[in-house]
N, C-alpha and C positions, 0 to 999 in steps of 0.2 A: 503447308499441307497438314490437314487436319485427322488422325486418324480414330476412330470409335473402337472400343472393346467392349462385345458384351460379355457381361462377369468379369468386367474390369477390375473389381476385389477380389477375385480367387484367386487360387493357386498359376495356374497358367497366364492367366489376365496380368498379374501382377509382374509376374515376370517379364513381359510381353511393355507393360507399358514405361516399367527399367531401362528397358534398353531403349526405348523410344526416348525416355524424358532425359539416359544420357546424352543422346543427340542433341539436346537442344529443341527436339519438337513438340508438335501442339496434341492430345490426348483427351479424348474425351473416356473415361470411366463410366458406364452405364453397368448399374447392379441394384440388386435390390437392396443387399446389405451396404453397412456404414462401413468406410475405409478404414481398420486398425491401426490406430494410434502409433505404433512401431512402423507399419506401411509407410500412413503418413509421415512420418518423421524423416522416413527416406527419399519419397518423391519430392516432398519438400526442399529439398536440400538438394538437386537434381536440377542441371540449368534449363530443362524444358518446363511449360507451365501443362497444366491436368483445368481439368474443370468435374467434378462428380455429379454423377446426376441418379438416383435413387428413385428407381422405378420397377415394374413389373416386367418382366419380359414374357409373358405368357398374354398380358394385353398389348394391342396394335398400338393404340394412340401412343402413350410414352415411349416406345424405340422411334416412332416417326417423328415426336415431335424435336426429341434430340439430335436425330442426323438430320432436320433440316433444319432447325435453327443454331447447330453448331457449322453447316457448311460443309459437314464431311466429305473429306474427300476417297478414305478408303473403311473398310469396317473387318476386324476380325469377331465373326462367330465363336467366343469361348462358354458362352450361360450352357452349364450341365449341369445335369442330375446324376450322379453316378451311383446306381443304385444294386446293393445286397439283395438276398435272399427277401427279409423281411420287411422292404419295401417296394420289393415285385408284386408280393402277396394282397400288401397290404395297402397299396397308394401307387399301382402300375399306373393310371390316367398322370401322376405328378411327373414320370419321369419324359411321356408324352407331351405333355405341356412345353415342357423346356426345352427339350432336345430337338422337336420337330416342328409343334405348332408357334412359338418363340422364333424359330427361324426362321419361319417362313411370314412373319411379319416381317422380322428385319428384312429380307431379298426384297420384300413388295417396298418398304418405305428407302432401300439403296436405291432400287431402281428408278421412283419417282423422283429423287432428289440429282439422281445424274452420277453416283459415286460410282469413282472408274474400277472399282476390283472387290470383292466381297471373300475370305477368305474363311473356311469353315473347321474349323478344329474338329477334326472325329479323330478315329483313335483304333489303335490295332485290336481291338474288340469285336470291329466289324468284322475281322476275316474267321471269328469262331473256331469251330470245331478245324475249321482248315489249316488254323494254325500249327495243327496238330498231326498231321497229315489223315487225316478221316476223311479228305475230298480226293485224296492222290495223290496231293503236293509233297515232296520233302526233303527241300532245301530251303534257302532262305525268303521269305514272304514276298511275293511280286505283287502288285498293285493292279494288275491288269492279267497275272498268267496263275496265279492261287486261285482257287474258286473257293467263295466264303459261304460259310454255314453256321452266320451267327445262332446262338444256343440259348442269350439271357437276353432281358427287354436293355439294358441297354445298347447292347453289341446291335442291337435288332435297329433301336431309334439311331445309331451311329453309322449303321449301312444302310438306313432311309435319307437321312441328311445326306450323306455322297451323292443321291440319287435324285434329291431334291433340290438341289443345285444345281446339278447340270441339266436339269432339265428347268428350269426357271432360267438358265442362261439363253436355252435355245430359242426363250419364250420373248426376252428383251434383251438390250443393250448391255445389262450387265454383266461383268466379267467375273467368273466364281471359280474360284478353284479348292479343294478339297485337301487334306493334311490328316493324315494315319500316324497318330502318336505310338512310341512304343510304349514302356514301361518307364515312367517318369516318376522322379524324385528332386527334391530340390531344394533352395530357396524358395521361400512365400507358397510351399504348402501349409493349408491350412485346415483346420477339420470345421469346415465353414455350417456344417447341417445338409450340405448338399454332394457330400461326399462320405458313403458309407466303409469305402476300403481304404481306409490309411496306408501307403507305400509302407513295405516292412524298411528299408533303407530310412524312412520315419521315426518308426516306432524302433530301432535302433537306435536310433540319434537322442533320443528322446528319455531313454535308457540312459545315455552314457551322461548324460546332463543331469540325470537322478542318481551317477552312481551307481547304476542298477548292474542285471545280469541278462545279457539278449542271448535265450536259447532257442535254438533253429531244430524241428523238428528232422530237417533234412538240407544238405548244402543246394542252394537251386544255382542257375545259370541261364541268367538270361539277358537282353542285350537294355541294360539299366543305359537312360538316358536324363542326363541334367535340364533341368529346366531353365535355367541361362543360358543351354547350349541351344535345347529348344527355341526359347525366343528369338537369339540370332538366327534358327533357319527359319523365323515366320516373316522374321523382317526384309530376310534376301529376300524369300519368293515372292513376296508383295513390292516389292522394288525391281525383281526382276519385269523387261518389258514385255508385252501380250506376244509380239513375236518371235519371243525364246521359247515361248512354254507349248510344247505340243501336247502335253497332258493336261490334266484335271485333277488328278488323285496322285501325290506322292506320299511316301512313306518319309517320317520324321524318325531320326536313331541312330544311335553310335556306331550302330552295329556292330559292335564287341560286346561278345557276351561273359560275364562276371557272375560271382556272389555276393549278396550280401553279407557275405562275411567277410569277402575280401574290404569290403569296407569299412568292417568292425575293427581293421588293424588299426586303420589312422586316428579312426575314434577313442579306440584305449589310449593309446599314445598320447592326445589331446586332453581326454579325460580321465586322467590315472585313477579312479575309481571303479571305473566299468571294464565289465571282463565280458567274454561273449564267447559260446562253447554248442557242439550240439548238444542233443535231450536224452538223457540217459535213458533205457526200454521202461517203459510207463509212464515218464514225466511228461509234462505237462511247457508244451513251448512257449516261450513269452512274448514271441514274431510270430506274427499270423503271413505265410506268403500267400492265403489265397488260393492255392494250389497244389493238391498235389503230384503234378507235373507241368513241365518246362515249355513254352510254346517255341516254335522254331524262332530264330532272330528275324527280322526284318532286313531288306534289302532295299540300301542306301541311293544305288546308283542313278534313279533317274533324277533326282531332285541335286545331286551333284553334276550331272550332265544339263538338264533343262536351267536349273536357277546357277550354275556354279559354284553351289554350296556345299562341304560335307562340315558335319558336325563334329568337335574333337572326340578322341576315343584317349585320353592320358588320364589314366585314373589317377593317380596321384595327383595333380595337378587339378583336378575336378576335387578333388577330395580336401586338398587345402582351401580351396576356394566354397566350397562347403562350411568347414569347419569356422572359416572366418564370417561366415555368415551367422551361422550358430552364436558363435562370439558376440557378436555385434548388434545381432538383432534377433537372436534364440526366444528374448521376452513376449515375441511375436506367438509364440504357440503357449504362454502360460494364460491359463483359463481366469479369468475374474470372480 
C-alpha cells in the first residue's frame, strides 16, 4: 500500500511519513521544498522506502501526475500555509492557493486514480472565536456541537477544507475524512517559510540549545499535543475501516492541558545552561505564545470511539522523547 503526503517535508508530513517508513511502508513525499539533509538522514535509515517528488501544489498537473503514476493508494492532505498578521495583509490569495485551491486538485486527481481514503489535516483554528466560548460553548471543543467563528484567513481556508471534503465525497467515490489539530509541537517542526507562528514549546527548545533564557509573558495552558503522537492518530484513523467511522471531522489532542513552562523543567535539566522564568513588569518576552488567552482544550472522544485511538497524555515521557530528538537531530532547525 502506497501512501502520498502532501507537504511531505513539513512539520506534520514529516512526522506522518516517520511512522509510516517505520512500518516498513511505501511513501510518497509530495512538496515543493527539498528534504533536509537531517530529515533525510533519518528516513533513510528507516526500513520503509520514500520516493520525493518536488512539485507545486497549487497546480493540478503535478499532484495528479504523482498519485497516478505512484499508484497511491491512500493520501494525506498536509500542504499549509500557516499565516500571521503580515501575510493576511499582504499575500492573503498565497494562503488560498494551498490550503484550498491545492486541495481540491489533490480530491479531483484521488478520485480519478480510485484511492480508497483522502485524509485532510485542518486544525483547531477552524473553530475560531468559539474556541473561546464567544459562540456559547464552554467546555471542551466538540467537533459537531461547538459552533465555529473562524476570525483569521487561515482558521477561515481550514473550516473551508472540512467542508470541502465532504462535499467532494458526496460528489464521488471517494472516502475523506477531516482531522482538527490541536496545538502542536514536536519533532520535524520546521520554520519551512510556510509557517509564520513558531510553536512557543519551539522557540523554548531552541533557547535551551543556545543556552539562552525563555521568558513567558504569562503562564498559558493549553492542551499541547506531540507530533509523533499526532502521526500515530493519523495513521489509525486511515487504517481504521469506512464501517467504523460515522464521522468526518475528529478532533486530534492529548487533551491535557499544560504550560509551556511545565516543559521548560525537562529542558533545563537536559540543558544546564538555559533557565526559563516569567517577564518581570516592562520586560520584554523571549516566547511569543501567540496569544493572549487560552482557548478551551479540545475533546478527544470520538476519534477514540470511532478509530480506537487516544493519543498519550505523559508529559514526561513526551518530553524525554523530545529531548532525544533534539539530541539527535536538533541540527535539523540550524539555518545555513
Amino acid at each position: 500500500m502506497t501512501t502520498l503526503i502532501a507537504g511531505g517535508c513539513g512539520f506534520i508530513g514529516l512526522a506522518v511519513a516517520e511512522r509510516y517508513l517505520e512500518d516498513g511502508q511505501q511513501v510518497v513525499l509530495f512538496d515543493r521544498n527539498p528534504l533536509h539533509p537531517v530529515a533525510k538522514a533519518r528516513l533513510d535509515a528507516l526500513p520503509g522506502s520514500y520516493t520525493l517528488i518536488q512539485g507545486d501544489i497549487r497546480q493540478a498537473e503535478p499532484i495528479a501526475q504523482a498519485i497516478g503514476d505512484h499508484r497511491v493508494d491512500q493520501v494525506f492532505y498536509g500542504a499549509a500555509v500557516t499565516s500571521g498578521p503580515d501575510r493576511e495583509r499582504e499575500a492573503p490569495e498565497s494562503v488560498i492557493e494551498v490550503n484550498l485551491v491545492g486541495l481540491a486538485h489533490t480530491l479531483k486527481a484521488a478520485a480519478k486514480t480510485g484511492a480508497r481514503r483522502l485524509i485532510n489535516i485542518s486544525s483547531g483554528a477552524a473553530y475560531g472565536t468559539g474556541a473561546f466560548g464567544d459562540t456559547g460553548w464552554t467546555g471542551p471543543l466538540d467537533e459537531y456541537g461547538t459552533r465555529e467563528e473562524p476570525f483569521k484567513i487561515y482558521g477561515m481556508t481550514k473550516f473551508g477544507s472540512e467542508r470541502l471534503v465532504r462535499r467532494y465525497a458526496e460528489l464521488t467515490d471517494l472516502d475523506t475524512r477531516s482531522v482538527r489539530l490541536s496545538t502542536i509541537y514536536g519533532a520535524w517542526e520546521i520554520d519551512s517559510g510556510a509557517r509564520d507562528t513558531l510553536s512557543a514549546p519551539m522557540q523554548a527548545a531552541l533557547l535551551a540549545r543556545a543556552g539562552g533564557t525563555a521568558i513567558f509573558d504569562r503562564r498559558d495552558a493549553l492542551d499541547w499535543t506531540y507530533s509523533r503522537h499526532v502521526a500515530g492518530a493519523l495513521q489509525a484513523l486511515m487504517a481504521t475501516p469506512t464501517g467504523s467511522l460515522k464521522s468526518d471531522l475528529f478532533n486530534v489532542t492529548s487533551a491535557r492541558q499544560v504550560s509551556v513552562m511545565d516543559m521548560c523543567a525537562p529542558l533545563a535539566e537536559a540543558f544546564p545552561g538555559f533557565s526559563y522564568r516569567l517577564a518581570e513588569p516592562g520586560e520584554t518576552a523571549t516566547v511569543n505564545l501567540w496569544s493572549d488567552q487560552d482557548r478551551f482544550p479540545m475533546k478527544p472522544d470520538r476519534l477514540a470511539t470511532e478509530a480506537g485511538h487516544r493519543l498519550p497524555d505523559d508529559l514526561a515521557a513526551t518530553m524525554a522523547d523530545f529531548i532525544g530528538w533534539i539530541r539527535d537531530h536538533g541540527t535539523f532547525w540550524d539555518r545555513s
